[in-house]
C-alpha positions as CSV (number, residue, x, y, z in Angstrom):
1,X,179.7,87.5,202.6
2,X,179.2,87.5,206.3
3,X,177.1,89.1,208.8
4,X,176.7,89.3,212.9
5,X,174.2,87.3,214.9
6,X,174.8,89.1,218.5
7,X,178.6,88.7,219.6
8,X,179.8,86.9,216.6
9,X,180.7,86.8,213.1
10,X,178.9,84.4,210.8
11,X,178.4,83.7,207.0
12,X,175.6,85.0,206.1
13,X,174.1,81.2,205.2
14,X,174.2,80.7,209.1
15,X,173.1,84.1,210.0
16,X,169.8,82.9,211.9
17,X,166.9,83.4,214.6
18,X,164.3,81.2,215.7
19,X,161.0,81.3,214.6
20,X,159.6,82.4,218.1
21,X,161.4,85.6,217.6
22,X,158.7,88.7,217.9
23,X,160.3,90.2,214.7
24,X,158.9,87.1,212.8
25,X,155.8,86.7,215.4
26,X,154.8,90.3,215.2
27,X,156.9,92.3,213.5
28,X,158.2,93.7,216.6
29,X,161.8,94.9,216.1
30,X,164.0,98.0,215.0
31,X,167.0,98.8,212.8
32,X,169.3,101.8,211.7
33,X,171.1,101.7,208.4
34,X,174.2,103.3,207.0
35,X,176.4,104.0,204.2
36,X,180.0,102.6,204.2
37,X,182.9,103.8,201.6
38,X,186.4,102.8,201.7
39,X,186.0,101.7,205.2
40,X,184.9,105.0,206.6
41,X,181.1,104.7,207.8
42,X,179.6,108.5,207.6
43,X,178.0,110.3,210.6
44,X,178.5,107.0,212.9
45,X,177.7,108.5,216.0
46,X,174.2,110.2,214.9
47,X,173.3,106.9,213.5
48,X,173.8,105.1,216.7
49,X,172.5,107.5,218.7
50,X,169.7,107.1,216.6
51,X,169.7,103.0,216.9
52,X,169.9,103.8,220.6
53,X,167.1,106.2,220.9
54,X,165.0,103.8,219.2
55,X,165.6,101.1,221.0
56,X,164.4,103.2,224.4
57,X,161.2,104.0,222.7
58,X,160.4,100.1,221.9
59,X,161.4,98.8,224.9
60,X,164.3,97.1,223.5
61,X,167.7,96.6,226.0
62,X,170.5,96.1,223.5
63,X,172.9,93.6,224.2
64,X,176.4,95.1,223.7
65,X,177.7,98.3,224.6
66,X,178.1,101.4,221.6
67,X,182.1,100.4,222.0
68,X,181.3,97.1,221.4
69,X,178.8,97.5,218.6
70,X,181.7,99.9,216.9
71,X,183.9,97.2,216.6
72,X,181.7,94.8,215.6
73,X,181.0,97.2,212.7
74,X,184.4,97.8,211.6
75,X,185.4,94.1,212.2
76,X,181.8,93.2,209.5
77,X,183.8,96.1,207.1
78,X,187.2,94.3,206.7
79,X,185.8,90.5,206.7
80,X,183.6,91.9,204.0
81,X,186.1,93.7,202.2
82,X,182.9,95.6,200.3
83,X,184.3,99.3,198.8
84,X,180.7,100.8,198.5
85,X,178.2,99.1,200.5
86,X,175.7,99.6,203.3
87,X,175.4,98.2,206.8
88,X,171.9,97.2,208.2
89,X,171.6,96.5,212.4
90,X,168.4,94.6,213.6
91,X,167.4,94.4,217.2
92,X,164.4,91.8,217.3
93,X,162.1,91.5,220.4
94,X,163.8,88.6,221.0
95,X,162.5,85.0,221.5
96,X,159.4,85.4,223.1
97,X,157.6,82.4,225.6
98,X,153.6,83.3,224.3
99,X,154.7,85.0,220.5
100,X,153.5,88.5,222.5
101,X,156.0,89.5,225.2
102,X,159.7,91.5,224.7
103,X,162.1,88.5,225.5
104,X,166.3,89.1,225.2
105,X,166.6,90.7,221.8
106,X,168.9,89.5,219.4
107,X,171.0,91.8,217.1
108,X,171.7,91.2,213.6
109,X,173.8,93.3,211.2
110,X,174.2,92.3,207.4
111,X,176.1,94.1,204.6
112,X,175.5,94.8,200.8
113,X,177.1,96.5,198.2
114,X,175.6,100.1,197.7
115,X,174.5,101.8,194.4
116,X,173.4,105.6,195.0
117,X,171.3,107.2,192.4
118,X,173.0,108.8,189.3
119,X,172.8,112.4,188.4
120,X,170.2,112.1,186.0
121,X,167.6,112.4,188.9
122,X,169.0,115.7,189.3
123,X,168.2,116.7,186.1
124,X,164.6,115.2,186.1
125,X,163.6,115.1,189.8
126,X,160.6,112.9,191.0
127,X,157.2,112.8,190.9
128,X,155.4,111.6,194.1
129,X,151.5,110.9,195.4
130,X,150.4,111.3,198.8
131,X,148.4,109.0,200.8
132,X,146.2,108.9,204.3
133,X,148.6,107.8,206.6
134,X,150.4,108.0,209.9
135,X,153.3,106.0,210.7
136,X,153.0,104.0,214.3
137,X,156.2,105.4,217.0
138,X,157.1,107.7,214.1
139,X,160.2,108.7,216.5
140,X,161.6,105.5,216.5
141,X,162.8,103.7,213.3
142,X,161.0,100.2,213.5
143,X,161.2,97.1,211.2
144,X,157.0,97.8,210.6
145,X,157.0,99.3,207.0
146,X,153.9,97.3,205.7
147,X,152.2,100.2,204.9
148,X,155.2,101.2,202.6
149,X,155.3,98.1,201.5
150,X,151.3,97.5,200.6
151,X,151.6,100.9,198.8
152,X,154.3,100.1,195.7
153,X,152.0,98.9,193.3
154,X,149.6,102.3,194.1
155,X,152.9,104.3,193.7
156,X,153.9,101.9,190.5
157,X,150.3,102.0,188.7
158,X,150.5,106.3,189.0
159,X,153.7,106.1,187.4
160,X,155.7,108.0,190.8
161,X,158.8,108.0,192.8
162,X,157.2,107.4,195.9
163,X,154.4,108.0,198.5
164,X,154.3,111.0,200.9
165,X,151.9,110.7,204.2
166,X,149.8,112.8,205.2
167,X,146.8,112.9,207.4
168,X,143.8,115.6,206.9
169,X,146.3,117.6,204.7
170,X,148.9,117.6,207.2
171,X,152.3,115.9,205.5
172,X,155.0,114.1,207.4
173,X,157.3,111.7,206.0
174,X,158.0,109.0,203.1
175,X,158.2,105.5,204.3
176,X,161.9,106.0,204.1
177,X,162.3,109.5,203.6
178,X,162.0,112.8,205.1
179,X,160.2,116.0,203.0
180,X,160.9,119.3,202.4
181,X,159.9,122.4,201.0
182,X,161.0,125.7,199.7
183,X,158.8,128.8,200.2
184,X,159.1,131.4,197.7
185,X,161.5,133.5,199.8
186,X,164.0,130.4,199.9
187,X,163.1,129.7,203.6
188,X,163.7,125.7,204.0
189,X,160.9,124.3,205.7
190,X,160.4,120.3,207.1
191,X,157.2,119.2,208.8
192,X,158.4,118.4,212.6
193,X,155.3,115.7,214.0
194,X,155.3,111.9,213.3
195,X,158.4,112.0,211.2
196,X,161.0,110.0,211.9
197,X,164.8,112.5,212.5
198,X,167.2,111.3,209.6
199,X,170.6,112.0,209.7
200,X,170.4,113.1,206.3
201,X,167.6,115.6,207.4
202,X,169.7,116.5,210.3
203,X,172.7,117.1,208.6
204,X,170.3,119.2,205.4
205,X,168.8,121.8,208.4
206,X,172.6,121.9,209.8
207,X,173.6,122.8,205.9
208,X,170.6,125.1,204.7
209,X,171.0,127.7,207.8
210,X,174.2,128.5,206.5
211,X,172.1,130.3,203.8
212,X,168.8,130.2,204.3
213,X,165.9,130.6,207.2
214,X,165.1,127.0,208.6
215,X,161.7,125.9,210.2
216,X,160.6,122.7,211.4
217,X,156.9,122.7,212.0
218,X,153.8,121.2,210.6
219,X,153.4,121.8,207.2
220,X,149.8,121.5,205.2
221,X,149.5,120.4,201.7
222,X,148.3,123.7,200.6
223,X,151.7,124.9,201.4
224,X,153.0,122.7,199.5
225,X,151.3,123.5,196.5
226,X,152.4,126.5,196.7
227,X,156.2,125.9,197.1
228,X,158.6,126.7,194.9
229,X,160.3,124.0,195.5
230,X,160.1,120.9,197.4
231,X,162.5,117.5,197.9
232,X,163.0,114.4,200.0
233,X,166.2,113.3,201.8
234,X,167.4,110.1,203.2
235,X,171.0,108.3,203.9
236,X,171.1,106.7,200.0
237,X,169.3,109.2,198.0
238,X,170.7,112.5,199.9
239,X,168.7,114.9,198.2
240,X,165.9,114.3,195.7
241,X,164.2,117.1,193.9
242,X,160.1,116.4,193.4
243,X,159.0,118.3,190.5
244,X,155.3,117.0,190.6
245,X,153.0,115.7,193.8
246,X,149.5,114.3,193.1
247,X,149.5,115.2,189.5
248,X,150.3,118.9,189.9
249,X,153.8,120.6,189.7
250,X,155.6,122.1,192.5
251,X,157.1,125.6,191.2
252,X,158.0,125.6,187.5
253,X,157.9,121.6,187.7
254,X,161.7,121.6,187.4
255,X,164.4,121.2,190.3
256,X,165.4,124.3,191.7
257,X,168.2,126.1,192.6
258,X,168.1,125.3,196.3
259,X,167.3,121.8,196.6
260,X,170.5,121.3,194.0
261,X,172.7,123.9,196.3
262,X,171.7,121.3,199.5
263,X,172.5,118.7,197.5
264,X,176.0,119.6,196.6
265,X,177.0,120.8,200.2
266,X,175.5,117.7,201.7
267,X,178.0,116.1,198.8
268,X,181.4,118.3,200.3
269,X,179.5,117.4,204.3
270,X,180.0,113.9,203.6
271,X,183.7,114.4,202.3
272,X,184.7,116.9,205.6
273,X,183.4,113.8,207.8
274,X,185.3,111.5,205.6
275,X,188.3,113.5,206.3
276,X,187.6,114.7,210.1
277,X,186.0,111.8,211.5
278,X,188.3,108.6,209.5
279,X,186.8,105.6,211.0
280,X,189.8,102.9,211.1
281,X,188.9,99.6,210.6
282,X,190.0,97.6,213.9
């Protein structure tokens, strides 16, 4: 396998930074991440747009140009000759003099075969907890997921999916997921403060106006609760039905109609971009 340190294509054994760089020092770095298939790498442009914008809101110059960074990508694709796989780019604060300050920032993209979830979730859904929490520069999607992190063996030992913030009642976003809800008159709702945009939320709003009413606004647990349904999205998962949060179901406590409607026009979404937008490997 091989990966990108900056300008140029390494194995990934040699696919290095120095220990003064902030992302080690401090954590100080961000990343975007996206799914690959037969060399055709879906929604390319929002994802770097979104690498881009979160780079401005750390303070982090990138090194190459977006033409530049698109070859680089496509050049990773063939060397690694992966069918289903994912690409990860890093952009590190950079070797810093004093372990503190933003020095040039290196970039770093690596590759790895990709497994997305099976349709048994469908059928099941997920059960989730919530937890006191704000994410830091929720805007910007930064290498800092210690929360997240610090919070799997809470979300193991309660026998859930995963862990949905929320602060005074007031729900946001999954460490690497965005939320959603259905009221009972099928209006599709997504809390809009400290949550980071995903594509895959993007592209579910874009989708679920066809049909439905669409809000993005703050959203408190209470309206959860009373949801008929509710689901998470995110680039691997797509769309995730949650049956259950803190213990008590959401609805009937079974996936609902309109969570597995999104889920199958984000499926035909990703084909029309497959089709429209056929990224050729350079």
């Amino acid at each position: 396998m091989y990966a990108i340190v900056n300008d140029e294509i390494v194995p990934v054994s040699q696919a290095t930074v120095h220990v003064s760089d902030l992302a080690l020092q401090r954590g100080y770095g961000i990343f975007d991440f996206f799914k690959v298939s037969d060399g055709h790498v879906f929604f390319m442009d929002d994802y770097l747009d979104r690498f881009f914008h979160s780079a401005s809101v750390m303070r982090l110059p990138i090194p190459l140009d977006r033409e530049r960074l698109r070859q680089l990508i496509f050049k990773l694709i063939e060397k690694n000759a992966l069918r289903d796989s994912g690409i990860k780019m890093i952009l590190t604060g950079g070797y810093s003099p004093d372990g503190y300050q933003i020095s040039k920032p290196n970039l770093i993209m690596v590759q790895q075969a990709l497994t997305l979830p099976g349709p048994e979730i469908l059928k099941t859904g997920v059960r989730i907890i919530t937890h006191d929490y704000v994410r830091e520069f929720a805007h910007a999607k930064t290498i800092n997921y210690s929360m997240g992190i610090w919070l799997i063996e809470e979300i193991r030992r309660a026998n859930a999916a995963d862990m949905l913030y929320q602060k005074d009642g007031w729900v946001s976003e999954f460490p690497r997921c965005n939320f959603f809800i259905v009221k009972k008159d099928n209006t599709v709702v997504t809390p809009s403060n400290n949550v980071l945009r995903g594509v895959t939320r993007k592209n579910v709003l874009r989708i679920a106006s066809e049909a439905y009413q669409t809000e993005e606004r703050d959203v408190h647990l209470d309206e959860v609760f009373d949801a008929k349904e509710a689901f998470l999205t995110s680039t691997t998962k797509r769309v995730v039905p949650i049956v259950a949060i803190d213990g008590r179901n959401i609805g009937n406590g079974q996936p609902g109609e309109v969570s597995l409607t999104l889920f199958r026009k984000l499926l035909q979404l990703e084909e029309n971009d497959r089709k429209e937008n056929h990224s050729r490997i350079v």
